[in-house]
C-alpha positions in Angstrom: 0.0 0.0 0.0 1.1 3.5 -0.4 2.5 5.5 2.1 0.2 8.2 3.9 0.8 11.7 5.5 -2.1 11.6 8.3 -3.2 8.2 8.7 -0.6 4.9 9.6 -2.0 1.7 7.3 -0.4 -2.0 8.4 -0.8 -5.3 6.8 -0.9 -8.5 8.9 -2.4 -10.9 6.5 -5.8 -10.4 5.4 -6.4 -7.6 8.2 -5.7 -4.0 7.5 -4.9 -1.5 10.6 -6.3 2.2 9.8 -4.7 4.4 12.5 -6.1 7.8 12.4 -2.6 9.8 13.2 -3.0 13.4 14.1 -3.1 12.6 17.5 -2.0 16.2 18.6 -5.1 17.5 17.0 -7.1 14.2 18.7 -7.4 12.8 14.8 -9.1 15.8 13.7 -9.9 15.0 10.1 -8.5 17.2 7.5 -10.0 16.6 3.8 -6.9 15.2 2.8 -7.5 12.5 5.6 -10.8 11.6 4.2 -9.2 11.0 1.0 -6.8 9.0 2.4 -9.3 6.8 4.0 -11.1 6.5 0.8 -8.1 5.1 -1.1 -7.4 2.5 1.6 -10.8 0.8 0.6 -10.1 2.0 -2.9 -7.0 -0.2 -2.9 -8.1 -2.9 -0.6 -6.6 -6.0 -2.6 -6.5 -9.3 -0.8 -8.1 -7.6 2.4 -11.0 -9.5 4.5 -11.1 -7.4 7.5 -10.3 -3.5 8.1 -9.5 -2.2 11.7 -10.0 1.6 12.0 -8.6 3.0 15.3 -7.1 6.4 16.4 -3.9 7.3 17.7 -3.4 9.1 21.2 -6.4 9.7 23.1 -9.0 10.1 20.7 -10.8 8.6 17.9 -11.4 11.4 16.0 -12.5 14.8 16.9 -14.7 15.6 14.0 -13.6 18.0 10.7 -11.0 19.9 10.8 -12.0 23.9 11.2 -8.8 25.2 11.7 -8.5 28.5 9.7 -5.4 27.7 7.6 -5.0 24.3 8.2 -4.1 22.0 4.8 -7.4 20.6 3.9 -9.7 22.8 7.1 -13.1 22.9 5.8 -13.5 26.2 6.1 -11.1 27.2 3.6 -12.6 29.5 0.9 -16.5 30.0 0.2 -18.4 27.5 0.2 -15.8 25.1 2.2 -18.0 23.0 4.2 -20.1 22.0 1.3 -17.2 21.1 -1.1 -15.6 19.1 1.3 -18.6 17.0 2.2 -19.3 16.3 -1.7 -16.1 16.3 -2.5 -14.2 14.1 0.6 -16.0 13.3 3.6 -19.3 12.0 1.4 -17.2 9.7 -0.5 -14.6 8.6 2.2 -18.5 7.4 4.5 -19.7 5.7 1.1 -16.6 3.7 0.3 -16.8 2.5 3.5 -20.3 1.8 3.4 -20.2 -0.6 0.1 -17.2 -2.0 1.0 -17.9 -5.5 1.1 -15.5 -6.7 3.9 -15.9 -6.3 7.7 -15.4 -3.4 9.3 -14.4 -2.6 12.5 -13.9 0.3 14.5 -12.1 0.7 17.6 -13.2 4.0 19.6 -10.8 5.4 21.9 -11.9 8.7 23.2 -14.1 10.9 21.2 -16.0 10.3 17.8 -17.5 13.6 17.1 -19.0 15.0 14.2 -17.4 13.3 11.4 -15.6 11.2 13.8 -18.9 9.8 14.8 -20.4 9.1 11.6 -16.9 7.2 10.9 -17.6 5.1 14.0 -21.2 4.4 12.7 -19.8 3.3 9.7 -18.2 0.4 11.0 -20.2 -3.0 11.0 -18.6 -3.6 14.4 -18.0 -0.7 16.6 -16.3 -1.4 20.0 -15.6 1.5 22.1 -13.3 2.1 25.8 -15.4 2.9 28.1 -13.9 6.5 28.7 -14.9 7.0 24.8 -18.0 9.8 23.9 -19.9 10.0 20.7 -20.9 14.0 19.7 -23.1 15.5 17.6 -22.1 19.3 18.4 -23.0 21.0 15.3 -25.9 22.6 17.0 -24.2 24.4 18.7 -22.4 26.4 16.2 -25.4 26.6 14.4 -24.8 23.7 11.9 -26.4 20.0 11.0 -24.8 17.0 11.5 -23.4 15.6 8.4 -21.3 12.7 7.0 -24.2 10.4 7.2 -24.4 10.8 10.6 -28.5 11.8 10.2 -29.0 8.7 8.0 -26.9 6.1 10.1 -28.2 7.3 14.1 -31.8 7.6 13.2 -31.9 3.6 12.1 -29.3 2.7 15.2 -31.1 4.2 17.5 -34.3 5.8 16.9 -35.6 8.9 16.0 -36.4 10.0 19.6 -32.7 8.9 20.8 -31.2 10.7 17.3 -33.1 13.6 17.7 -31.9 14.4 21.3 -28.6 13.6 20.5 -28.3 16.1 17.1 -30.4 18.8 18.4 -29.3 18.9 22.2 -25.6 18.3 21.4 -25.0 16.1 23.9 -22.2 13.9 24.6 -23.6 10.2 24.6 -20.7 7.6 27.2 -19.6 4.5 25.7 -21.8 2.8 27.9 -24.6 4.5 27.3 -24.1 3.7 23.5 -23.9 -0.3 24.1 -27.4 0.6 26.2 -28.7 1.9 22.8 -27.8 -0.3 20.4 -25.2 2.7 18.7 -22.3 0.5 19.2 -21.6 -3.4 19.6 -19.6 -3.2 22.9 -18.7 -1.2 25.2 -14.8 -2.6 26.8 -12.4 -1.3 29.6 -10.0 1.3 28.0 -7.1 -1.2 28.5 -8.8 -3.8 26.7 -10.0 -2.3 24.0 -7.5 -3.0 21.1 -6.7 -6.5 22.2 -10.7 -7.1 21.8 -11.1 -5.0 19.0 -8.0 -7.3 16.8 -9.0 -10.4 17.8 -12.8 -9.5 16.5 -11.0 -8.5 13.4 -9.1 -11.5 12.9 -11.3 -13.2 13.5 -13.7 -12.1 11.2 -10.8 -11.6 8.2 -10.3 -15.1 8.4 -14.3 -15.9 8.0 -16.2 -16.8 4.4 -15.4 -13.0 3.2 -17.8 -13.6 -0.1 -20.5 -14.2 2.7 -19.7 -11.6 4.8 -20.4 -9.0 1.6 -23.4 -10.8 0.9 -25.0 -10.4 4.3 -23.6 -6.6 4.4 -25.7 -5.9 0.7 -28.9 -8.0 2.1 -28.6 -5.3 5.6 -28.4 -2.3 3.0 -31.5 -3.6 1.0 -33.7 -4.6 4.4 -33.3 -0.4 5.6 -34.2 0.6 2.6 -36.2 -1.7 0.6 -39.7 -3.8 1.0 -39.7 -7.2 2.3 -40.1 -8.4 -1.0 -36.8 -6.7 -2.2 -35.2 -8.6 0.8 -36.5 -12.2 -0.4 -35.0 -11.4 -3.6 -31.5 -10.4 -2.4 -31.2 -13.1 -0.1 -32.5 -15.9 -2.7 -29.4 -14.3 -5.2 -26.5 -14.4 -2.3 -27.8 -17.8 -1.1 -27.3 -19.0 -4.9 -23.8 -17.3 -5.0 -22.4 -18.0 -1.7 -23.5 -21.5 -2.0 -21.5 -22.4 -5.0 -18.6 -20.8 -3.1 -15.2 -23.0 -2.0 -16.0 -21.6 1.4 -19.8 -22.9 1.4 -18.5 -26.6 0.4 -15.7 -26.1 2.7 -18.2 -25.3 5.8 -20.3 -27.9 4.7 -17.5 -30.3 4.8 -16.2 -29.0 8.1 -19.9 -30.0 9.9 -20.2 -32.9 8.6 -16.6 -33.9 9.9 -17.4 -32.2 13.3 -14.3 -29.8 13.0 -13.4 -26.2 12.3 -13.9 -24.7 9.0 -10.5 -23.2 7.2 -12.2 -20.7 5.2 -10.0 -18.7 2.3 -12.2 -15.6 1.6 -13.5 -17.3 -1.9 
């Protein structure tokens, strides 16, 4: 992979570590650090698992509104606009599709477009000294980055609402209580639980794994009709997949299956 300027990216197999590395800044998220983040999943290759994490003591602090900061999106008129269309937009979307697991590993806070990069995870773990934010009310803006689309289905429109229009910070633990996040961990814990989620799920039938992400995209959006279809289509792909006849193989022998991603 290429090297970065505000993110650190490590192979170990088929898991990719995302590190998030402003950490003076708490990961505040330039544009050019969305576009970085975009072309990791651009360039994913023999991936089956991302791990997104920050460095230091915070996930990431939401967009960068530093007045002359490279890549603040409040650079020229009309910054904030151009830089969601432009670089946070695709950076959530990318993600979104991608059709390998993702997991994110919160360690302090996930605001604004920090949050919606947390939400964007299929597995979101968080310490339990971690905060999601939704602050933009009070500088007089709307939450963005997918953050409306993604809270309201997690958690309700009564939970989403108070969250985006109160501006108030939401604990780790209160997030598990919700249904926001998958797990709530102690601090110390959290990477060692968050890799060994990731590995474990790299090393799982990958080509099912993107099925059952698609099929979850269709059943928000779609009738239940739509949802029989999609489902009927991945069972006939996955199950003419070397990992289908290889978990098949693996029950009826009564021992682990070795899946390969194919």
């Amino acid at each position: 992979m290429s090297d970065y300027e505000t993110i650190r990216v490590e192979r170990d197999g088929p898991l990719t570590t995302v590190t998030l590395n402003r950490p003076e800044r708490l990961n505040a998220m330039p544009t050019h650090m969305a576009h970085e983040i975009g072309q990791v999943f651009y360039d994913l290759g023999d991936t089956r698992a991302v791990l997104i994490t920050g460095e230091g003591k915070g996930f990431c602090s939401g967009a960068d509104l530093s007045i002359g900061q490279k890549g603040s999106v409040m650079q020229g008129k009309g910054g904030s606009h151009q830089s969601l269309v432009q670089h946070y937009n695709p950076m959530i979307a990318q993600i979104l599709r991608s059709q390998v697991p993702v997991i994110c590993a919160v360690n302090g806070p996930a605001a604004g477009v920090g949050c919606s990069l947390a939400m964007a995870g299929d597995f979101t773990l968080a310490g339990e000294s971690a905060y999601f934010l939704q602050a933009f009310v009070n500088i007089g803006l709307v939450p963005d980055g997918g953050s409306t689309w993604m809270l309201t289905r997690a958690i309700g429109r009564a939970r989403a609402t108070r969250m985006m229009m109160l501006g108030e910070k939401i604990g780790a633990k209160q997030a598990e209580e919700w249904g926001l996040i998958y797990k709530c961990v102690d601090d110390a814990a959290l990477m060692d639980e968050a890799r060994a989620l990731a590995e474990k799920l790299a090393n799982g039938p990958t080509l099912a794994y993107g099925h059952i992400k698609r099929n979850i995209a269709t059943a928000l959006d779609g009738d239940v009709q739509s949802v029989l279809l999609a489902e009927a289509e991945a069972q006939r792909i996955a199950g003419a997949s070397d990992d289908a006849r290889e978990g098949g193989m693996a029950f009826l022998q009564k021992r682990e299956a070795q899946f390969k991603g194919g």
